[in-house]
Every structure is written in C-alpha cells, then in structure tokens.
C-alpha positions as CSV (number, residue, x, y, z in Angstrom):
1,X,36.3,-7.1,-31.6
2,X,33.1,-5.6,-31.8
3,X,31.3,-8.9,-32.3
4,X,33.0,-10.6,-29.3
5,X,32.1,-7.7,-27.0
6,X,28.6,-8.2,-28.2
7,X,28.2,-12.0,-28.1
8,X,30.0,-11.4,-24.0
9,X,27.1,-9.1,-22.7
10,X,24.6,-11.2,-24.5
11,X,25.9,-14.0,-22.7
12,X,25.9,-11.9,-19.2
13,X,22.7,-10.7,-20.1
14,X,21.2,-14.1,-20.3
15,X,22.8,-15.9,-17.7
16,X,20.6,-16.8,-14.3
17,X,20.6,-13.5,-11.8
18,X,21.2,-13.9,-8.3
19,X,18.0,-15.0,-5.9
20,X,16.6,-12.2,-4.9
21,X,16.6,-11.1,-1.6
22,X,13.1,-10.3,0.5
23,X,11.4,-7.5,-0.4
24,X,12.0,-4.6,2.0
25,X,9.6,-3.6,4.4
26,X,8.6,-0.2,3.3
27,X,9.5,3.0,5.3
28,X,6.9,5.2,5.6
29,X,7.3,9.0,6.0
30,X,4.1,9.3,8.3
31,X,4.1,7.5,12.1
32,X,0.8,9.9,12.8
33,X,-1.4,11.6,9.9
34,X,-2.1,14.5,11.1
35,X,-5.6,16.6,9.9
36,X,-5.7,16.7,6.1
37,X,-6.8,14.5,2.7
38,X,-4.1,11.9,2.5
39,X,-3.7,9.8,-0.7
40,X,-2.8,6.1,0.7
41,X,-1.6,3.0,-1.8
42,X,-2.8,-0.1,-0.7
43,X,-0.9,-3.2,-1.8
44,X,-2.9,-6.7,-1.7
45,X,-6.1,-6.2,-2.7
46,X,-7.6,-8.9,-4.9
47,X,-11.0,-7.0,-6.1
48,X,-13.8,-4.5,-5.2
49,X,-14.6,-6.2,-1.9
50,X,-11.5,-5.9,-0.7
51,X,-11.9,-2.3,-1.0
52,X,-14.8,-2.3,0.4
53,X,-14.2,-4.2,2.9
54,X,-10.4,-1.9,3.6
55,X,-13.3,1.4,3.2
56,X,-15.7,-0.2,5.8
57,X,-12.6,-0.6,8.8
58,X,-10.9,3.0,8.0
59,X,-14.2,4.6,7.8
60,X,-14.9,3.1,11.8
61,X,-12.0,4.6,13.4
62,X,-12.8,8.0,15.3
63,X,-10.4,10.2,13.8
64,X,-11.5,9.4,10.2
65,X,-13.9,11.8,8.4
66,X,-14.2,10.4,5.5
67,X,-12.4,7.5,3.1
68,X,-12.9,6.3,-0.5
69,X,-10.9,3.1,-1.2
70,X,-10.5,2.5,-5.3
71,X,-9.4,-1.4,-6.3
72,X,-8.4,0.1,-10.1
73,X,-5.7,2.2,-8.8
74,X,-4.8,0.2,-5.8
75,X,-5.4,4.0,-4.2
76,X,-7.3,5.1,-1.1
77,X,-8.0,8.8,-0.2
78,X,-8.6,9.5,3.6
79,X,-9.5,12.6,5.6
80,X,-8.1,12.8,9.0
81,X,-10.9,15.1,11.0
82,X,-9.5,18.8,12.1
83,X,-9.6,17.4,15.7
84,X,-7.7,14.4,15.5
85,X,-4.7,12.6,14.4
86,X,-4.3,9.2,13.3
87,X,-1.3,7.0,14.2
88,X,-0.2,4.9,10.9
89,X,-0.1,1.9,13.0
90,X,-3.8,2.4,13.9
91,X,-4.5,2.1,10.0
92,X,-2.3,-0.9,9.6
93,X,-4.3,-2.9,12.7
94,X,-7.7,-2.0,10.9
95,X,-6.5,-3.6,7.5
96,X,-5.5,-7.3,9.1
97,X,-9.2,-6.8,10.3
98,X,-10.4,-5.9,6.9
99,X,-8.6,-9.0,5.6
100,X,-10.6,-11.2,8.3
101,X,-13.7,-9.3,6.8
102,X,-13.1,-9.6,2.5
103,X,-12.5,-13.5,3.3
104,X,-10.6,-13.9,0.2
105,X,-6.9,-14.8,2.2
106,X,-5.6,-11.7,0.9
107,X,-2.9,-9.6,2.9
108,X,-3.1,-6.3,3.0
109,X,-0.5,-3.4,3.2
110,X,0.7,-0.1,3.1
111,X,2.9,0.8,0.4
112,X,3.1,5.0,0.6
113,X,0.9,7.7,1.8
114,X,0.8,11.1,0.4
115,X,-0.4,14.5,1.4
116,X,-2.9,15.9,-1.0
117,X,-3.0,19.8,-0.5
C-alpha cells in the first residue's frame, strides 16, 4: 500500500505543471516617498552600468538627496530631501530613461521599496 502511494505522488510529482500564468505586476506600498533613506530593489539590471546608469537618472530628480545603486544585491538606497516628496511614478519614468542610457536592451523595474529608519 505504502509502495503504491509512493510510486502515485512520484508520478504526480513528475508529471508536466500547468503553463504558468504572467507574472503579476507588483503592488507597491509607496505611491509618494516621503523624506527619509528608502532601500529600493531594482529588477533587470544586467551589470555595473546599469547601476550606474539607474544612479546617474535618480540622482537628477530634484527631490533626491542622495542615491547609491549596487548591481551585487540588485539594491538601491535613496534619500528623499526633508523638503520634498517623491511620487513612485516619478522613479519609474527616470528608469525607462536609464535603460535608453545603459544601452544594453535591459528593462528596468521596481520590485519593493523599504523604509530604512
């Protein structure tokens, strides 16, 4: 009994899954970032000059103090200055720019953003 039970979810377990549907899009907590560090995870990019390049376009928008953008971690860390706020869409126009800019037909995105205290 036990052997037939056995050989039936080996069976299951090897037989073709169901196509899987699209990915998601990804709901974000944040519409505006208010002033703070924010840690953001950036999906897409291929090497350092995409981060550089992702760095370069944050780093131009007015309400950004200061960004760091690391291709290892896939992570970017962004200060919002104490007199602005940033609108997350703002962010995601910049990184089809920063795309246009790396030249290496990546596509950027925004998978989460954090609040670092």
């Amino acid at each position: 009994m036990r052997l037939a039970l056995l050989l039936a979810l080996a069976a299951l377990a090897g037989s073709p899954a169901a196509p899987a549907a699209a990915e998601p899009a990804v709901r974000l907590a944040y519409t505006t970032l208010p002033a703070g560090r924010y840690e953001i995870a950036v999906k897409g990019m291929l090497c350092a000059v995409c981060a550089r390049a992702i760095r370069a376009q944050w780093a131009a928008l007015p309400a950004v103090e200061k960004v760091s953008v690391d291709y290892a971690t896939g992570k970017a860390v962004l200060t919002v200055r104490l007199d602005g706020s940033l609108p997350v869409d703002d962010l995601k126009k910049v990184l089809t720019k920063a795309e246009l800019v790396a030249n290496l037909r990546a596509r950027f995105s925004i998978a989460s953003i954090a609040y670092l205290p």
